[in-house]
N, C-alpha and C positions, 0 to 999 in steps of 0.2 A: 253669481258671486257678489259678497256684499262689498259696501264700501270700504270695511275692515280686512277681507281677506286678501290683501295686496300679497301675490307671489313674491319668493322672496325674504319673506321677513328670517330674521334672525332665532334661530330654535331656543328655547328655554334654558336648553343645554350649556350649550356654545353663548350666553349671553352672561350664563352664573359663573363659568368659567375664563369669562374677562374678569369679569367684577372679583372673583377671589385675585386672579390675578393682577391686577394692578390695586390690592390693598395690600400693605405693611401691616404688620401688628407692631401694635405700640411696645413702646421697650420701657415707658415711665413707670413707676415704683410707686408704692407709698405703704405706707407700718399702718394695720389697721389693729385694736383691737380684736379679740376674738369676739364679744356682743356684736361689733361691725361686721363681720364678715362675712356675714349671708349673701348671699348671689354676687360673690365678688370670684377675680378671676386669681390663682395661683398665681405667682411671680417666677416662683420657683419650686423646687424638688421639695416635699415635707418628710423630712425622716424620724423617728421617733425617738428621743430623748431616752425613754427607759423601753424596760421587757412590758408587757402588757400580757397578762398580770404579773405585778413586781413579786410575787411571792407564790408557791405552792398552795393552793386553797382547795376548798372542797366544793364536788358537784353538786351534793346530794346534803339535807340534813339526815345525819346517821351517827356514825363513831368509828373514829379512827383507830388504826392499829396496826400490829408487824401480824405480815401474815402465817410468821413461823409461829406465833405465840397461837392464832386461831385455827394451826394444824396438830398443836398439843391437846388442842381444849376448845369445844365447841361454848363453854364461859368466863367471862373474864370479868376482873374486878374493873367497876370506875374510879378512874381516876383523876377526873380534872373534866371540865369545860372548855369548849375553843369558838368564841363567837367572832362576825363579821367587829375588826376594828380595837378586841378586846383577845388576843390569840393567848393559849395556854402558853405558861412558860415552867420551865424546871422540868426536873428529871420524873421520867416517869417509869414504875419497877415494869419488868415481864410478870406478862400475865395479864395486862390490865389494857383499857383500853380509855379513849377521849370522847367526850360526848362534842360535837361540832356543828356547825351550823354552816348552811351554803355560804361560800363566799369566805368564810374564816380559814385564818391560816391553817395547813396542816404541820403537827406537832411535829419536829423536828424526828426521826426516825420511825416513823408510819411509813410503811406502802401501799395500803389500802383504806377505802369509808366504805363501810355497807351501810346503806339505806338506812332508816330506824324501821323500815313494814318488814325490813327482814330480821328482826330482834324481839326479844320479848323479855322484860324489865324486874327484875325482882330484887327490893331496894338498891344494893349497890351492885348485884349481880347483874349482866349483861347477858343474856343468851342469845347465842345466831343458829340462826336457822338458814342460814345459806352459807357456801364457801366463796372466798374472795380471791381474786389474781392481780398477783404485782400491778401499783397503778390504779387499780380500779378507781373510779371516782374521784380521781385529784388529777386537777388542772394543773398541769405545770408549767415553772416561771415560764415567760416569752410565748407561753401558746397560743396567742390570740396575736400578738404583738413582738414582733423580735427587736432589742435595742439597734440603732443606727438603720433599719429598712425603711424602704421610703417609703412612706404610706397616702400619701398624696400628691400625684403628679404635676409638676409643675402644667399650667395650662387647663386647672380644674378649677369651675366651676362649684363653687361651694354651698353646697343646699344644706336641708335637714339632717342629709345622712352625713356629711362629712363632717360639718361642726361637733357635735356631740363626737367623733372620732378624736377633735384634735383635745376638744376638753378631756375627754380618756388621758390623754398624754401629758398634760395637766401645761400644753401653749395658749400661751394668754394672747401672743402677737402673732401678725399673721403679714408678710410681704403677700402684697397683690398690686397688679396692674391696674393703670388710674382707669377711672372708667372713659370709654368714647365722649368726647363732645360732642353731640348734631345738634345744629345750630337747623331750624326748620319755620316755614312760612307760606301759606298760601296767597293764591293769587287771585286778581280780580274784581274789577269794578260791579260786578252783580251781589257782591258777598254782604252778610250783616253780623254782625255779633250775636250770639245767642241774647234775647231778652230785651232786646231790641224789635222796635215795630218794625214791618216788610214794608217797604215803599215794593211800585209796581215791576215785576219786571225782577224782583231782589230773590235773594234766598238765604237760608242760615249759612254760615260755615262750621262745616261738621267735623270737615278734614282734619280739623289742627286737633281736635279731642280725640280722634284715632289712631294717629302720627305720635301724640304725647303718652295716651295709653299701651300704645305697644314699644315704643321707646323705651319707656318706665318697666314696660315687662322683660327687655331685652338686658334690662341694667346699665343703661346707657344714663349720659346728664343730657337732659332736654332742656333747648332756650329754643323757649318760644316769641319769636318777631312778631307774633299778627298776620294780618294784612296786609300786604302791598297791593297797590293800585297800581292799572294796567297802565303806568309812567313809564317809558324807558330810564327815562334817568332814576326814579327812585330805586327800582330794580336792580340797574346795577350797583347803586350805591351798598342795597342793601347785600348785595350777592359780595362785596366787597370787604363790608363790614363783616360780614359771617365768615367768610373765608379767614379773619383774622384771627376769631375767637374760637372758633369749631374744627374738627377733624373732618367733620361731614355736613353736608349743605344740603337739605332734605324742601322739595318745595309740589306742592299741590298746584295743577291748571297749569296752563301756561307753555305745553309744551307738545300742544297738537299746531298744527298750519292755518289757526284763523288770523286775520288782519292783526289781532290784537295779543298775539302770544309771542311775547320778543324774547323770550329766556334763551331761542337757541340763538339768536343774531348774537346776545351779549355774551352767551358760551363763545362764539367763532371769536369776538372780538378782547375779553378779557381771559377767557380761560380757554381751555379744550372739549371737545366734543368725543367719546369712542366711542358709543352711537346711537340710534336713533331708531323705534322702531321694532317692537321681539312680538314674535308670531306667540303669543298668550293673550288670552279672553278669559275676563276682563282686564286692561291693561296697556292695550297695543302701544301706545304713544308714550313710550317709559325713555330716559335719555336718562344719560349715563356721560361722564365727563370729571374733569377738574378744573376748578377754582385756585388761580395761584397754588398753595399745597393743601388745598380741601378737597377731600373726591365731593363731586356731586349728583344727588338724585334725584331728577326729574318726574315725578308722576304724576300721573293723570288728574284731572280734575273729577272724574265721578267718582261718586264714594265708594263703592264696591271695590273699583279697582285701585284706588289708594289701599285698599286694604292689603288686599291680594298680592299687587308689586311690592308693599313690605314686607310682608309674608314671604313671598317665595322668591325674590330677588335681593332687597335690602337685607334680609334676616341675615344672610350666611356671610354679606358682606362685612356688616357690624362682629359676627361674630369671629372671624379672623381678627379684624382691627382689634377688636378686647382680647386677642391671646387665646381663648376658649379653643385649642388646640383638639375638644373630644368632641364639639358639638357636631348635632347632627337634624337631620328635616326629619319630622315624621317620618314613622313605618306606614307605607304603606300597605292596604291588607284588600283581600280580592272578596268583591261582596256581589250578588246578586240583584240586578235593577229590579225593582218594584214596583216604577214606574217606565215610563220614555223620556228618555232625555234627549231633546231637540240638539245637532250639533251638524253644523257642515266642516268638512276636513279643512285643513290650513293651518289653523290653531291650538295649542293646549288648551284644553279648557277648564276653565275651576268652577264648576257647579257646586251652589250652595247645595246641601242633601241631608237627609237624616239617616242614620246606620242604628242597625240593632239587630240582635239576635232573635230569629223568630220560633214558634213553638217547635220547628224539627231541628232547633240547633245551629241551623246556617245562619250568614253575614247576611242580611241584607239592605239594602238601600234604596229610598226616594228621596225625588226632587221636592225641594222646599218649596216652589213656584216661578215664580217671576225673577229671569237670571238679568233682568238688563242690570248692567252698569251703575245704572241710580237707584235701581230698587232696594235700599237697604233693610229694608223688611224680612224680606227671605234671609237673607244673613243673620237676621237674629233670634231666628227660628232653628237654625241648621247646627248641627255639632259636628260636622266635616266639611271636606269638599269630596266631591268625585271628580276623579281625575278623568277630563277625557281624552286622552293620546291626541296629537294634530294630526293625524292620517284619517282619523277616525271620523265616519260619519255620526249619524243616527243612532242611539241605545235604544232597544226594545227591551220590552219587559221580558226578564229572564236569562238576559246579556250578562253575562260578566263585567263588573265595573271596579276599579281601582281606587278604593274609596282612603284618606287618609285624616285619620281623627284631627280634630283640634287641638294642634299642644298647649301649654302652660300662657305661651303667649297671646294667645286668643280664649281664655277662658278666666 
């Protein structure tokens, strides 16, 4: 057994199910623009101001008409034009029909458009060569859209697809929930600033450009502190100030058992601890607590596994706090090893891996290489993880592996 599989630890499970648990979603407001309101969170119920479409229009470019008149007379005189934006008006005799364009109103006493490839033209004469039924090819008012239906649920997420919905509706403003504060900062006297020479013994900090890029993907406001140095006192100062300004208290290092990781002493003595400690690789030394009224999140100092504890533990925690009432983790989908994946039981494990369809159609997946904890190489090689269950030993090739793509926030 290694030094990481301590009996014991806390399942993945049972660890995401505090952490929804002891998070509030925020209840603050604010009127955004519609330009703004790309990956902003609903505040409330959106219902639709009009019918969508406000008018009977047509499916098809063809000609409108009663279909009593095309059961007399397979020809009809023209009588008028009806374009998108520019609709026929006035009376039109029996017998005759409209020329119309997709999208253009239909003429007030039509129950049918036939196509124009079912017509054949002869100056004002109109011939059909097909028969029509009540309806055919016209949209009618509210059929996309019925006035007063909700069409976006409070607690939505507003992408691609649902902006251009509310423009349809012709809402300029949009209530949504303010976004998360995490107030976030790595730790450690070995650390340098990118771009900066390494003294002996030093290394970059990479953490805070991880922590800020998936922050920013989760649509949260990131404040970024820096560095703090392995000072008890600066630390908690700093753990003090954040609490002030942030929802959430986000910190790299600091939060395994060497002489110099005092984050939990200062958790026991200004804030709370709920716990310490989840049976996941990469990751193990993840803490979990509160800050005066800031949750806080302890991860790990290797890069791999700052990733992955935001990933799969902070992710769903942020997305409650923002109201996102529909979000959800990856599908995961069952693919076939390609390689061996090295794993002793105790642990979930999140193997960086590559997935792809191979020439007979199947899922399959390999190992990127090298899973430690600091290798971030493989990770940026990889478009998944493979899930390995913590009961689960060893994968051989041709195992069944539970592989779950990369979402939006990782790519």
């Amino acid at each position: 057994m290694g030094c990481c599989d301590t009996p014991g630890l806390m399942p993945v499970s049972t660890a995401i199910d505090i952490l929804l648990d002891q998070t509030t979603p925020l209840t603050q407001t604010e009127n955004v623009s519609l330009i703004d309101a790309q990956n902003r969170i609903t505040a409330e119920d959106i219902r639709s101001p009009i019918n969508v479409p406000p008018f009977a229009n047509s499916a098809m470019d063809g000609y409108a008409l009663r279909c009593a008149d095309l059961e007399k007379s397979r020809t009809l005189v023209l009588a008028g034009k009806s374009f998108a934006g520019i609709p026929f008006e006035g009376d039109w005799p029996e017998g005759s029909c409209i020329r119309i364009m997709t999208g253009a109103e239909v003429p007030v006493g039509a129950d049918a458009v036939i196509m124009q490839e079912q017509t054949e033209v002869d100056g004002d004469q109109i011939i059909f060569t097909a028969s029509a039924t009540a309806q055919q090819n016209i949209r009618p008012i509210g059929d996309d859209v019925k006035q007063g239906a909700v069409v976006i649920p409070k607690g939505t997420l507003l992408t691609p697809r649902e902006v251009p919905m509310l423009a349809t509706l012709g809402i300029a403003n949009v209530t949504v929930i303010r976004k998360p504060k995490v107030a976030f900062f790595s730790t450690g006297d070995e650390l340098r600033q990118v771009g900066e020479p390494l003294g002996k013994g030093e290394i970059y900090d990479s953490n805070r450009y991880t922590i800020r890029a998936m922050l920013e993907k989760m649509h949260c406001e990131a404040i970024d502190l820096g560095v703090v140095p392995d000072c008890p006192e600066k630390l908690r100062q700093t753990f003090l100030s954040a609490a002030d300004d942030a929802d959430v208290i986000v910190t790299s290092g600091g939060v395994s058992v060497g002489e110099a990781d005092y984050t939990k002493d200062i958790l026991d003595q200004e804030g709370e601890v709920g716990f310490w400690k989840i049976a996941i690789k990469p990751g193990k030394p993840f803490a979990f607590g509160t800050v005066k009224d800031a949750l806080f999140c302890g991860l790990p100092g290797n890069p791999v596994s700052v990733l992955v504890t935001l990933h799969v533990l902070v992710q769903p925690l942020l997305a409650k706090l923002a109201g996102h009432t529909q979000w959800q983790q990856s599908i995961a989908l069952k693919a076939k090893a390609e390689t061996r994946f090295k794993k002793a039981p105790g642990r979930t494990d999140y193997q960086r891996a590559i997935y792809r369809m191979n020439e007979q159609g199947e899922l399959v997946v390999a190992s990127t290489g090298n899973q430690g904890s600091g290798a971030f190489s493989s990770l940026s090689l990889a478009n998944c993880f493979a899930i390995l269950e913590q009961d689960r030993g060893h994968i051989e090739v041709g195992d069944s592996v539970m592989v779950e793509p990369f979402s939006a926030v990782l790519n």
